[in-house]
C-alpha positions as CSV (number, residue, x, y, z in Angstrom):
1,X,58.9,-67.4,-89.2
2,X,60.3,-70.8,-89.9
3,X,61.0,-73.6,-87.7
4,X,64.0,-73.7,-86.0
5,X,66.6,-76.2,-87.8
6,X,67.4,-79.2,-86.1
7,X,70.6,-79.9,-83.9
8,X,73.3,-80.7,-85.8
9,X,75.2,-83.9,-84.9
10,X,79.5,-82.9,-84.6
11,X,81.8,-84.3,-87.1
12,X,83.2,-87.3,-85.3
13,X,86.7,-87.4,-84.6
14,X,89.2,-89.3,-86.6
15,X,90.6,-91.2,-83.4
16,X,87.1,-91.9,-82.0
17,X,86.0,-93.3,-85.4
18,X,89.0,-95.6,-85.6
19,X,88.5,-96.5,-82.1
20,X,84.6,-97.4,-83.0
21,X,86.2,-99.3,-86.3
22,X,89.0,-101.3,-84.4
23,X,86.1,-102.0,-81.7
24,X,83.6,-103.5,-84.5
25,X,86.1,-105.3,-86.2
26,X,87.1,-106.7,-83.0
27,X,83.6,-108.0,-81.8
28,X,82.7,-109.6,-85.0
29,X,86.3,-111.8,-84.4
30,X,85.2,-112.6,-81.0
31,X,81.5,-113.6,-82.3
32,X,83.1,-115.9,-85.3
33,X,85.3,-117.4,-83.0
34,X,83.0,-118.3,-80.1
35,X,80.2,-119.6,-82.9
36,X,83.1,-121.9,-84.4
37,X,85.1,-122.8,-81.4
38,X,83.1,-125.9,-81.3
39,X,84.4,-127.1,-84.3
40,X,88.2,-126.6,-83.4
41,X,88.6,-123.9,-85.6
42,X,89.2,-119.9,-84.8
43,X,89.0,-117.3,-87.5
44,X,92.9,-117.9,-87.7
45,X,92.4,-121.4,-88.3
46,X,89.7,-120.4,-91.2
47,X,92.1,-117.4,-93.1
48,X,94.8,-120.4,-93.0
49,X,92.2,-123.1,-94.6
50,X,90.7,-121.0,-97.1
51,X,94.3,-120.2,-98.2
52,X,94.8,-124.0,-98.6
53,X,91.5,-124.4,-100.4
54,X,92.8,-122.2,-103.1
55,X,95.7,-124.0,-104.2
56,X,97.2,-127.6,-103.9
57,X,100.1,-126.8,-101.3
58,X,101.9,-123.4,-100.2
59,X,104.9,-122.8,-98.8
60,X,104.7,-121.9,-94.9
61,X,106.6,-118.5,-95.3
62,X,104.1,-117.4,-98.2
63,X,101.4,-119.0,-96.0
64,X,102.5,-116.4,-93.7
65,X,102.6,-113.5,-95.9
66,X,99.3,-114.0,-97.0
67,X,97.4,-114.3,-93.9
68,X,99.8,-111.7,-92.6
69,X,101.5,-113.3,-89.9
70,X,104.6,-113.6,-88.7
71,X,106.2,-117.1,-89.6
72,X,107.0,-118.0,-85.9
73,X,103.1,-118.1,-85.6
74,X,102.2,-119.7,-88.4
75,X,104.9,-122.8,-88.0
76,X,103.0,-123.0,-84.5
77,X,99.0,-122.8,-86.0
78,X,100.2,-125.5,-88.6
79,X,101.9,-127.6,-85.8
80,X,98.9,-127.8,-84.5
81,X,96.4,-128.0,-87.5
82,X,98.8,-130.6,-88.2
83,X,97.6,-132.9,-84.6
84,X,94.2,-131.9,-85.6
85,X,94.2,-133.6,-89.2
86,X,93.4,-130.2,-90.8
87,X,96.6,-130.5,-92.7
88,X,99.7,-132.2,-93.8
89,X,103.1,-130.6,-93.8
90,X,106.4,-132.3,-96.0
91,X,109.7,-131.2,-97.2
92,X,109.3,-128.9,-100.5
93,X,110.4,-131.1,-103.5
94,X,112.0,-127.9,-104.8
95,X,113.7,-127.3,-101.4
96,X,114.5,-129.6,-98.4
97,X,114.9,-126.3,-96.6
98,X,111.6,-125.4,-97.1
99,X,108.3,-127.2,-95.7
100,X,104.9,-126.7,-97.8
101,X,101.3,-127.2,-96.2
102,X,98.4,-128.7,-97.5
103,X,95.1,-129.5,-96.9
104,X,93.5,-132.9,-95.7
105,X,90.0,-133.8,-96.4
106,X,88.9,-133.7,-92.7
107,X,90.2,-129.5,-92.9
108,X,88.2,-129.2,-95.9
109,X,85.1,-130.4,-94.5
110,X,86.2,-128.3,-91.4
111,X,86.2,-125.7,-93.3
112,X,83.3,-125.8,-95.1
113,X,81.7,-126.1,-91.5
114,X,83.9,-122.9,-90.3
115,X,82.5,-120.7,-93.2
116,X,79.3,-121.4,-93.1
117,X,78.9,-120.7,-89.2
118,X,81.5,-117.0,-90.4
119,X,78.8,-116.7,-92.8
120,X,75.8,-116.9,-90.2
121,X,78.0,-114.5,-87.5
122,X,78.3,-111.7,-90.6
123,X,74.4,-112.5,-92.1
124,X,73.5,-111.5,-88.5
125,X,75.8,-108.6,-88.0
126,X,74.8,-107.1,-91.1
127,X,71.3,-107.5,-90.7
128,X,71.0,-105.0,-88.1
129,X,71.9,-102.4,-91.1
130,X,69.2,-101.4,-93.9
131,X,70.0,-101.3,-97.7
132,X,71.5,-97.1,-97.5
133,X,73.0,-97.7,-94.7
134,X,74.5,-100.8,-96.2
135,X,75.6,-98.7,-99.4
136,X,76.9,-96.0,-97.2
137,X,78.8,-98.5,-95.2
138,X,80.5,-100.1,-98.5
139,X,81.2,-96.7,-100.1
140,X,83.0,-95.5,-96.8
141,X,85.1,-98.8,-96.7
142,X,85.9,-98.7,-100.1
143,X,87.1,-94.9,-99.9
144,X,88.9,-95.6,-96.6
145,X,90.6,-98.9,-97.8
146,X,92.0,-96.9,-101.0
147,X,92.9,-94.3,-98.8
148,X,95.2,-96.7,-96.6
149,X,96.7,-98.8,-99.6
150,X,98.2,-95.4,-100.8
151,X,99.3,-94.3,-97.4
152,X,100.6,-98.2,-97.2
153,X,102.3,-97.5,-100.9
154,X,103.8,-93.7,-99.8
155,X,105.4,-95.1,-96.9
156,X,107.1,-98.3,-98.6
157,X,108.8,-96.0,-101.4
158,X,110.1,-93.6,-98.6
């Protein structure tokens, strides 16, 4: 007679899954901010730098776009980057409507500062996983992240 199989664990529900996803993704935001709120900075404050690391100046409405915020917001966070000395704002040479952002040498050591304290909040988030589980985790973000550009894509050409 063989052993009876084990209990099977239930699918988990879609919902519950993206409530256990938004939840995760939540913490870790509130663990990178508290370990860098020291240093002025927030994870906002780090997507904005690391944008500005990448190229000389930017626009503030692409600024907005590619941190994904609206522009209201991002005209306040670079106000006040701005008092901080993280950055420097000045008319666009190509248009005196526009305003383009960059970064100052105190925001870049700020930043370096900012991502290496993200780093240490994600090492030890991460750590608690072994190598499969790792793997697993990366295929299932992968899958999931294609799966909502193309839902992203279907809805923008309807």
């Amino acid at each position: 007679m063989a052993p009876p199989a084990p209990p099977s664990t239930p699918t988990p529900d879609p919902e519950d899954l993206a409530d256990a996803f938004f939840a995760v993704s939540h913490a870790l935001k509130r663990n990178v901010n508290a370990r860098v709120q020291h240093t002025g900075l927030s994870l906002a404050r780090l997507r904005v730098l690391f944008q500005l690391a990448e190229r000389p100046s930017i626009r503030i409405g692409e600024l907005s776009q590619c941190v994904d915020v609206a522009p209201r917001t991002m005209t306040s966070t670079i106000e006040a980057m701005e008092r901080d000395g993280l950055v420097t704002r000045r008319p666009d040479p190509n248009d005196g409507r526009a305003t383009v952002v960059a970064i100052t040498d105190a925001g870049r050591d700020s930043f370096a500062e900012g991502r290496r304290l993200h780093a240490s909040v994600i090492a030890d988030l991460f750590e608690t996983l072994d190598g499969p589980q790792r793997r697993a985790l990366a295929e299932a973000l992968d899958r999931l992240h294609e799966a909502a550009t193309d839902a992203v894509g279907a809805t923008a050409a309807v």
